[in-house]
C-alpha positions in Angstrom: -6.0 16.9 21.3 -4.7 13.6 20.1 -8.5 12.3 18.7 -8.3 15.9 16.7 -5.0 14.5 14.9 -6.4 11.1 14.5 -10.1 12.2 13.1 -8.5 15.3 11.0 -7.8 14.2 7.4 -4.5 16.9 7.3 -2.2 13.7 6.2 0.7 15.5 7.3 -0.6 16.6 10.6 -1.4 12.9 11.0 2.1 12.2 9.8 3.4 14.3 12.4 1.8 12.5 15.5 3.0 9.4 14.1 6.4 10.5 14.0 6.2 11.8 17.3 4.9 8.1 18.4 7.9 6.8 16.8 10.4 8.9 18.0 9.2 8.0 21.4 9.3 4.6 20.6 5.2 4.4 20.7 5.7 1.9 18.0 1.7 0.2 18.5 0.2 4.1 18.7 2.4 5.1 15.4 1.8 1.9 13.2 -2.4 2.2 12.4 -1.3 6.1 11.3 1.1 4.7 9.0 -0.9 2.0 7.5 -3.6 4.8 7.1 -1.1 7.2 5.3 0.6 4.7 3.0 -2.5 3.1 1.7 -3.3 6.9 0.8 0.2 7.3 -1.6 2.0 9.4 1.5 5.7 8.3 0.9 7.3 9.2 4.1 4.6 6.4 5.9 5.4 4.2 3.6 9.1 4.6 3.9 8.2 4.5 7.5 5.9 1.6 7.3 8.3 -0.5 5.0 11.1 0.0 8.3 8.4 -1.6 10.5 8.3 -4.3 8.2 12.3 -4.5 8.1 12.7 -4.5 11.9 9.1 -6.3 13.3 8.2 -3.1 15.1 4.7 -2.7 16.5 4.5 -6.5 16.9 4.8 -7.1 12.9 6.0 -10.1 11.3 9.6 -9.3 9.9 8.8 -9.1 5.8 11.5 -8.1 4.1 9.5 -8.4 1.3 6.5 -5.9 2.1 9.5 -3.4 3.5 11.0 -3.6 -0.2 7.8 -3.2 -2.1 7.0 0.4 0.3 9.9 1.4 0.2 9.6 0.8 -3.7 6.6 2.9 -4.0 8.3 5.9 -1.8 11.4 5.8 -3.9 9.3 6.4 -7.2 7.8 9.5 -5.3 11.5 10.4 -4.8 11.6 10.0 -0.7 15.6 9.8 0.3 14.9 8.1 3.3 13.5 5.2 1.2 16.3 4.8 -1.0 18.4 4.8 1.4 17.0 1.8 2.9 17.0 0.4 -0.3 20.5 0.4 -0.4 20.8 -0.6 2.9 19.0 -3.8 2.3 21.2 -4.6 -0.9 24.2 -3.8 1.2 23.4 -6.1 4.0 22.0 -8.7 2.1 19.1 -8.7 3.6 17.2 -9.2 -0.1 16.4 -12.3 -2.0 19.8 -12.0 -3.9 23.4 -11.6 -2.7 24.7 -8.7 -0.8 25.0 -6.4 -4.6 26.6 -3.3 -3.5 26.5 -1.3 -6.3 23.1 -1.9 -6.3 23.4 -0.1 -2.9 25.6 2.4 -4.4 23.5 3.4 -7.1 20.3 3.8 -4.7 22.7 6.1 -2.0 24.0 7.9 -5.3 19.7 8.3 -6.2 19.3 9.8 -2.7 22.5 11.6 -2.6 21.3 13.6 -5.4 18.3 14.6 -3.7 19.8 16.2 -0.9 20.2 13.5 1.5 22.6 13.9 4.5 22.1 9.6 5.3 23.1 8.9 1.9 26.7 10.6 2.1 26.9 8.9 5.3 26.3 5.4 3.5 28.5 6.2 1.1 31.4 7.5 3.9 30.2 4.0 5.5 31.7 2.0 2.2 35.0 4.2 1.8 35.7 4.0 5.2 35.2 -0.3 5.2 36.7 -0.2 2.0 33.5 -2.0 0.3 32.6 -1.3 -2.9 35.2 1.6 -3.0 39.0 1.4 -2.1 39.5 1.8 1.6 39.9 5.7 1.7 39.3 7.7 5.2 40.1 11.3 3.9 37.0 10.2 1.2 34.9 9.0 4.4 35.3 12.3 5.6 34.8 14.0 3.2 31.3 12.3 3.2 30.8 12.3 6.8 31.2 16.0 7.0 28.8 17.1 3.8 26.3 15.0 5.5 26.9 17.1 9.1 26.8 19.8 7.0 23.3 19.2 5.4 22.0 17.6 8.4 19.1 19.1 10.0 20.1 20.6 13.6 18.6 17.3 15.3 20.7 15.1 12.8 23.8 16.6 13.4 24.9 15.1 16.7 24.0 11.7 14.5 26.6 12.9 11.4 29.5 14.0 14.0 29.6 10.7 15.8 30.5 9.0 12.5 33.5 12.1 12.0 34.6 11.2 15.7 35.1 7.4 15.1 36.7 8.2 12.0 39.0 10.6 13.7 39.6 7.7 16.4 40.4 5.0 13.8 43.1 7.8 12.6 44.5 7.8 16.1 43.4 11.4 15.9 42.1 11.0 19.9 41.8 14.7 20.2 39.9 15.5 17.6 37.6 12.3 17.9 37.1 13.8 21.9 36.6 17.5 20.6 34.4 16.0 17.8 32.4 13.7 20.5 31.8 16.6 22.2 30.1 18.8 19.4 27.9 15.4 19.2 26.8 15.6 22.6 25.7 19.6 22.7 23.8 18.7 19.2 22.4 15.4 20.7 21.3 17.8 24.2 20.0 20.9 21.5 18.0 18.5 19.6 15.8 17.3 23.1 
């Protein structure tokens, strides 16, 4: 069954079994798919590709570089995913330049406009640090939960850990345990 995936041309039934490679950490099987894909113009492999790059899966030289430049070419096809690492590199610093967080705010605020539950978690991320924004939890929340709330069913156990912690740093222990909870039986529906 898996030679039918790898010899059909269906890019996104090819996507498909390299997602399922990566999501079980299959990195080496997943990669060669990518590569594939991305040379092809498919955004999500190159958004997945460019995270190889980032993190040296798959044995890869780290090339922050080559992850920009895919990412890049995702963004312009208007992949969330991808601008959200985009920001994620300005915010971390991990480009050529300083750490430029509004930068990073400007590519979450790209994604956030597309629908993307990550992005208002990025942006909860920087009002609950108090970076770029003023320190505001009720503002993280508020983030936190529209991103649970648009989160696919396997995303949403991913969405309410970042609401529990925020509840814990409140001293809210009740709700961050009630709230950890949910997380666990979306984390258990999602497998």
């Amino acid at each position: 069954m898996i030679d039918t995936f790898r010899n059909n041309n269906d890019d996104e039934a090819l996507f498909a079994l390299a997602k399922k490679y990566d999501d079980a950490d299959e990195y080496e099987k997943a990669l060669p798919i990518f590569e594939k894909l991305a040379v092809k113009g498919h955004s999500m492999a190159q958004s997945y590709l460019g995270l190889y790059y980032e993190n040296g899966y798959a044995g890869l030289k780290v090339n922050i570089r080559k992850a920009f430049g895919l990412y890049l070419k995702s963004a312009e096809q208007c992949c969330a995913d991808a601008m959200v690492n985009i920001g994620d590199l300005y915010k971390e610093g991990k480009l050529p330049t300083e750490t430029n967080l509004a930068k990073a705010v400007e590519w979450y605020e790209r994604a956030k406009e597309l629908g993307s539950a990550d992005a208002l978690s990025a942006i909860g991320h920087l009002y609950k640090e108090g970076l770029y924004y003023e320190k505001d939890l009720q503002k993280a929340y508020d983030c936190y939960y529209e991103a649970f709330e648009k989160a696919s069913d396997d995303e949403k156990g991913y969405h309410a850990f970042w609401i529990g912690l925020l509840f814990q740093e409140a001293g809210q222990h009740t709700e961050a345990f009630e709230i950890s909870r949910s997380e666990e039986r979306f984390s258990r529906n999602a497998e």
